[in-house]
NUDO-717275 format. One line per 3 residues: their letters; for each residue z, y, x of N, C-alpha, C, O, CB. Coordinates in pm, whole numbers. Each point is the difference from the previous one (the first is absolute). Glycine has a CB too. Layout:
// NUDO-717275
a = Z,Y,X,Z,Y,X,Z,Y,X,Z,Y,X,Z,Y,X ~ ... $
This chain:
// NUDO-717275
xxx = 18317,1128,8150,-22,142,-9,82,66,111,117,-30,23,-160,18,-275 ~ -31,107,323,105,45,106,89,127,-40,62,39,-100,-230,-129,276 ~ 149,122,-80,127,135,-39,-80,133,-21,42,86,-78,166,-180,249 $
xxx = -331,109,-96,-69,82,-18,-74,60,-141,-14,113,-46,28,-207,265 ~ -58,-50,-265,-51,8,-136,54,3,-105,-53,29,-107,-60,-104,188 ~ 258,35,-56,112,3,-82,60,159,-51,27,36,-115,19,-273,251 $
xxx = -37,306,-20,-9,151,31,-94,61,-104,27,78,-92,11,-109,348 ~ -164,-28,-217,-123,76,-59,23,11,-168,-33,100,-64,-142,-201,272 ~ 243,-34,-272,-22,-19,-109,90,64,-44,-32,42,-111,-74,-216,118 $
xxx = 244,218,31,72,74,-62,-93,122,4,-57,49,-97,286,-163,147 ~ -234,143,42,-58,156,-22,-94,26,-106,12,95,-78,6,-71,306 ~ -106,-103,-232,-99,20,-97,22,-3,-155,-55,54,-96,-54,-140,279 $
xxx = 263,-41,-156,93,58,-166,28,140,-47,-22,51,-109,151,-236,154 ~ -64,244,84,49,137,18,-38,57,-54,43,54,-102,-4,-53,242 ~ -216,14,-48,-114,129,-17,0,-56,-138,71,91,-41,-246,-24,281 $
xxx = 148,-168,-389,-92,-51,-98,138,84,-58,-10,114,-47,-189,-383,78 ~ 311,206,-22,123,53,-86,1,162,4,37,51,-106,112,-274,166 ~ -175,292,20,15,148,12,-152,93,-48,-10,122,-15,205,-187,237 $
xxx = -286,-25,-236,-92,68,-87,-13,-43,-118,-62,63,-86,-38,-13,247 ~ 160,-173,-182,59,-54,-130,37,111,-61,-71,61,-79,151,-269,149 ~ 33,238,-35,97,129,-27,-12,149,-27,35,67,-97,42,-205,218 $
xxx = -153,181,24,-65,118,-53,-143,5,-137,-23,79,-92,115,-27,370 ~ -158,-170,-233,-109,17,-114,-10,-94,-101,-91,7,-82,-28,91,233 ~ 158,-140,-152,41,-136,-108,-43,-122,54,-38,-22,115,8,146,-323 $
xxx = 40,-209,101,-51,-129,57,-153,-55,15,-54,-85,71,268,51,-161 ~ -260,140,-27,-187,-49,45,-100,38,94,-120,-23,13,130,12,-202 ~ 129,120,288,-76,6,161,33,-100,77,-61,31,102,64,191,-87 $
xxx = 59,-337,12,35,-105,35,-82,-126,-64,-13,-103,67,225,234,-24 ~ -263,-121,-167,-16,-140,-64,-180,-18,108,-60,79,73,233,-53,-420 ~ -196,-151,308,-140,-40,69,-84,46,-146,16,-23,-119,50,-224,326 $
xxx = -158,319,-131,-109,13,-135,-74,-164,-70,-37,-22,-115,-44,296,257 ~ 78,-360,-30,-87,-73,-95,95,-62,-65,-33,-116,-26,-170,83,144 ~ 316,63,-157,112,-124,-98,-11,86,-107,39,-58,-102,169,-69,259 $
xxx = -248,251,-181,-64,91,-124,-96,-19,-48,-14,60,-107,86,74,169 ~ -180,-215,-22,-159,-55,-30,-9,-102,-42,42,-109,39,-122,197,101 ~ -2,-46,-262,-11,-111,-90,-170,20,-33,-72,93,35,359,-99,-146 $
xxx = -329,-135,19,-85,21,-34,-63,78,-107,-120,-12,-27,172,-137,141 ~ 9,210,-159,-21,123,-120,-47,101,114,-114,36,29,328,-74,-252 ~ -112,66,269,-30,125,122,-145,-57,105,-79,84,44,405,-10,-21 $
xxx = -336,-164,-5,-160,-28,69,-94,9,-93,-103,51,44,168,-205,114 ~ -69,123,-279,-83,50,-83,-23,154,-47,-115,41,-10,163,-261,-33 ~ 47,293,19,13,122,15,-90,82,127,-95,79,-4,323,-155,-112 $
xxx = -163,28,208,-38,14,145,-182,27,13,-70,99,19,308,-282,52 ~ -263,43,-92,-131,-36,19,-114,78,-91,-111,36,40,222,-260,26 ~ -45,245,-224,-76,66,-85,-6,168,36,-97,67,-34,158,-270,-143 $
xxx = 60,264,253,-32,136,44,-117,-17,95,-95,79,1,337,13,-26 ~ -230,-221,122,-110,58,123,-120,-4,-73,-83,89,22,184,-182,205 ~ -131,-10,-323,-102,-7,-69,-79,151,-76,-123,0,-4,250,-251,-10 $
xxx = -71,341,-29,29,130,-35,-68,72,97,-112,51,-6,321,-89,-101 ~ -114,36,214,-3,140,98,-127,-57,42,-93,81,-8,354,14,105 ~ -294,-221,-52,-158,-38,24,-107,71,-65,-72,84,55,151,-289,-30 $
xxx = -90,150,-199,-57,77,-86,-18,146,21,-108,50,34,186,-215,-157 ~ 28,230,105,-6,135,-4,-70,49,178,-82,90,17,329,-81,-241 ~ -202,-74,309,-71,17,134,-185,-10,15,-74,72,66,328,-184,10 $
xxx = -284,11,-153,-136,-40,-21,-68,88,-101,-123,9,2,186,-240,55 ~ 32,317,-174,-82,37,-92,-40,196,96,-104,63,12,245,-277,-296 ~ -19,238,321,-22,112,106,-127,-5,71,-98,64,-38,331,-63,71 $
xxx = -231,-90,93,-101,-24,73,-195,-12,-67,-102,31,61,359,-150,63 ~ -244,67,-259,-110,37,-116,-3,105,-19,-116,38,20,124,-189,-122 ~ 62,240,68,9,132,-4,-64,79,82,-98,62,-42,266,-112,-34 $
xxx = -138,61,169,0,112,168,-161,-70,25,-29,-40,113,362,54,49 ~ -403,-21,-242,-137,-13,31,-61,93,104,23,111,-48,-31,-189,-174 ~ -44,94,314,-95,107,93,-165,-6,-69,-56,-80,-75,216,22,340 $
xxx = -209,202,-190,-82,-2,-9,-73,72,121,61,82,68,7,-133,-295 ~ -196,18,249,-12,94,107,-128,172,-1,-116,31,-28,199,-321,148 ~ 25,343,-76,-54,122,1,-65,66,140,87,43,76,81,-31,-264 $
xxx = -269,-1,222,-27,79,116,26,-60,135,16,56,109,30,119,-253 ~ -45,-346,101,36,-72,111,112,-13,46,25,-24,118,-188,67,-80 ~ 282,-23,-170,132,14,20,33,-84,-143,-42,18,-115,66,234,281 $
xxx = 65,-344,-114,19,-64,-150,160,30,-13,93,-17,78,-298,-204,-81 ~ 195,275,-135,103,23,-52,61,-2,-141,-78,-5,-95,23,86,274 ~ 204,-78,-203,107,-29,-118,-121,28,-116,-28,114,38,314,-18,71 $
xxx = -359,-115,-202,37,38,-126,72,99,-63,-34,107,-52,3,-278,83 ~ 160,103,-14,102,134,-23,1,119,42,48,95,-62,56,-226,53 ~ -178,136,160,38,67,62,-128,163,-58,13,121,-18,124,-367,230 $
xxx = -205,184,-216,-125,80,-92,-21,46,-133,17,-62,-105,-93,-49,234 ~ 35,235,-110,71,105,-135,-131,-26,-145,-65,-103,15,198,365,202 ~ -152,-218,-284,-91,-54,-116,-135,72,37,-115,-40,-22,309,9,-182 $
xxx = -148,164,275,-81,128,43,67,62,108,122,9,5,-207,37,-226 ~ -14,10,334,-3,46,132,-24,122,-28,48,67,93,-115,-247,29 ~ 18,251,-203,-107,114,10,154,65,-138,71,-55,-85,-465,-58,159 $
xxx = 373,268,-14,46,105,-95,-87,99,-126,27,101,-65,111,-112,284 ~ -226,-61,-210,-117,19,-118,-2,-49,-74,29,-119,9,-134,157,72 ~ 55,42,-256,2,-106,-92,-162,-32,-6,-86,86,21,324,-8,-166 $
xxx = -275,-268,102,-94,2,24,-75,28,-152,-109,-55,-10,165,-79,243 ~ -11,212,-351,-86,-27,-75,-61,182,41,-121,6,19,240,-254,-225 ~ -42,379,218,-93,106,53,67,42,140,38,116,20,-119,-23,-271 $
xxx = 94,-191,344,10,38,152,73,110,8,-35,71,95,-168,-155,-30 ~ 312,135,-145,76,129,77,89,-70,55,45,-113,-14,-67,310,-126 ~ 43,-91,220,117,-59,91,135,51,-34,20,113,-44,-176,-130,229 $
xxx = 286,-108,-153,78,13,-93,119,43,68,37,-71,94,-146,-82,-241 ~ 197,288,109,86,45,49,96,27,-104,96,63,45,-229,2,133 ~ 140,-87,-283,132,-13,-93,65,-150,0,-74,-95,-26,-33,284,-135 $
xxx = 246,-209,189,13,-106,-84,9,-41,-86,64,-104,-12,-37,109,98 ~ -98,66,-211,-6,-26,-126,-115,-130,30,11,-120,-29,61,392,-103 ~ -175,-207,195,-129,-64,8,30,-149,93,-77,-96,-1,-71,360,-15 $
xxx = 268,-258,89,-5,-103,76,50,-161,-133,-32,-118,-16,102,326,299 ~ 33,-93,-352,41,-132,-106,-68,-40,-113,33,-101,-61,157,158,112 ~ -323,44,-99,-100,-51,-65,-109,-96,99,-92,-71,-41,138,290,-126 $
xxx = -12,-198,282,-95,-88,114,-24,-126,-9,-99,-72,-10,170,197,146 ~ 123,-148,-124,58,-112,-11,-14,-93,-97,-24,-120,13,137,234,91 ~ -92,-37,-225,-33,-73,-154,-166,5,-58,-49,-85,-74,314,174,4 $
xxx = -313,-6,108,-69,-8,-95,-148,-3,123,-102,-39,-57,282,171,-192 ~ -196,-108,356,-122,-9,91,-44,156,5,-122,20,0,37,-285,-70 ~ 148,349,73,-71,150,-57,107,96,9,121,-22,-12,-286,-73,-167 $
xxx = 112,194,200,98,135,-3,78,59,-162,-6,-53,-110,-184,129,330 ~ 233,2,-195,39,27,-106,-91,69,-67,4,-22,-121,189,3,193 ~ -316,135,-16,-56,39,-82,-114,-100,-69,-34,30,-115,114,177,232 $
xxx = -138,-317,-58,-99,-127,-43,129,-66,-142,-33,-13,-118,-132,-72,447 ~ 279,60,-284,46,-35,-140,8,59,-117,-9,-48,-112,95,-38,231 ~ -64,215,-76,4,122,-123,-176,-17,-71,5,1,-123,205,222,288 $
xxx = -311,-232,-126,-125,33,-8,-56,-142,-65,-43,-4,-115,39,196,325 ~ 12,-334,-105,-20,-87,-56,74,-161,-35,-38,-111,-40,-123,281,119 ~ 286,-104,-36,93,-139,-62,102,-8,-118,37,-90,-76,-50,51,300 $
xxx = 46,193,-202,112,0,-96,-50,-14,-197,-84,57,-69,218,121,309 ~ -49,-264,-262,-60,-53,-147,-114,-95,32,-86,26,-84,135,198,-51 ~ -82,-297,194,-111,-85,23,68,-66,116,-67,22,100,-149,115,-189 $
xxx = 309,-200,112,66,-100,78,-40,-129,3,-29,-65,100,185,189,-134 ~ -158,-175,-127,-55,-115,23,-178,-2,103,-14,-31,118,187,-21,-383 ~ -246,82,198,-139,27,67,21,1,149,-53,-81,76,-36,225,-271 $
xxx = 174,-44,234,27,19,119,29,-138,80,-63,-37,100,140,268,-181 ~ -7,-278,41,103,-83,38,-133,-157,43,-18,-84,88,297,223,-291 ~ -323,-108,109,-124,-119,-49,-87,-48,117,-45,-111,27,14,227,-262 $
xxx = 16,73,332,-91,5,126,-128,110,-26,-100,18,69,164,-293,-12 ~ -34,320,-142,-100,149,-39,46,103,89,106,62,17,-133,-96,-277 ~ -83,31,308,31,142,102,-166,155,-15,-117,-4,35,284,-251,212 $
xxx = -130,303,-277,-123,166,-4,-49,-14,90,62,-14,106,32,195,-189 ~ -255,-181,73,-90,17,77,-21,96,114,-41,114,-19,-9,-202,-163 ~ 80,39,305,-8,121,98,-149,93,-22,-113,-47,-15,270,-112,207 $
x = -116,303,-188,-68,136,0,-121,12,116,-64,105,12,304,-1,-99 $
């Protein structure tokens, strides 16, 4: 061993002993003398997981194409149009927007023909357009 490397190795005691010190000793230790086979099993069963959950996403985010544009699923609302379609007014309360939402209809179409008759509704009965 020469003198050079001899040098080197103290030092590198030095630097290990002085972050020893400031940060303890498990900034110094070698990670793989902490690894065991419990922990590779562990290990292996998360990637197995994040896979899953990666693959079940990607099922999800289905496209579709619109107008020669394919796009999210998600990204597309249930309804485009600010009309209700059972008497076509057009809808400027948000009362009407949150009967829109729930129920396919404005608020005055629920007052007239849903309310108390939900189930029916619900079933796919819709009033004969006028």
């Amino acid at each position: 061993m020469s003198i050079k490397s001899k040098h080197n190795i103290e030092y590198i005691g030095k630097v290990e002993k002085a972050i020893s010190d400031k940060y303890g000793q498990e900034a110094v230790v070698n990670p793989r003398s902490l690894w065991d086979e419990e922990k590779e099993k562990e290990y292996k069963e998360q990637v197995r997981e994040n896979a899953e959950k990666y693959y079940k996403k990607d099922e999800d985010s289905d496209v579709i194409e619109n107008n020669g544009i394919f796009i999210s699923k998600k990204l597309l609302n249930k309804r485009n149009s600010s009309s209700c379609d059972v008497c076509n007014k057009y809808m400027l309360d948000i009362r009407d927007k949150v009967f829109m939402a729930k129920w396919e209809c404005c608020h005055e179409c629920y007052v007239k023909w849903v309310e108390d008759r939900e189930e029916r509704w619900l079933s796919g009965w819709k009033p004969k357009k006028e």
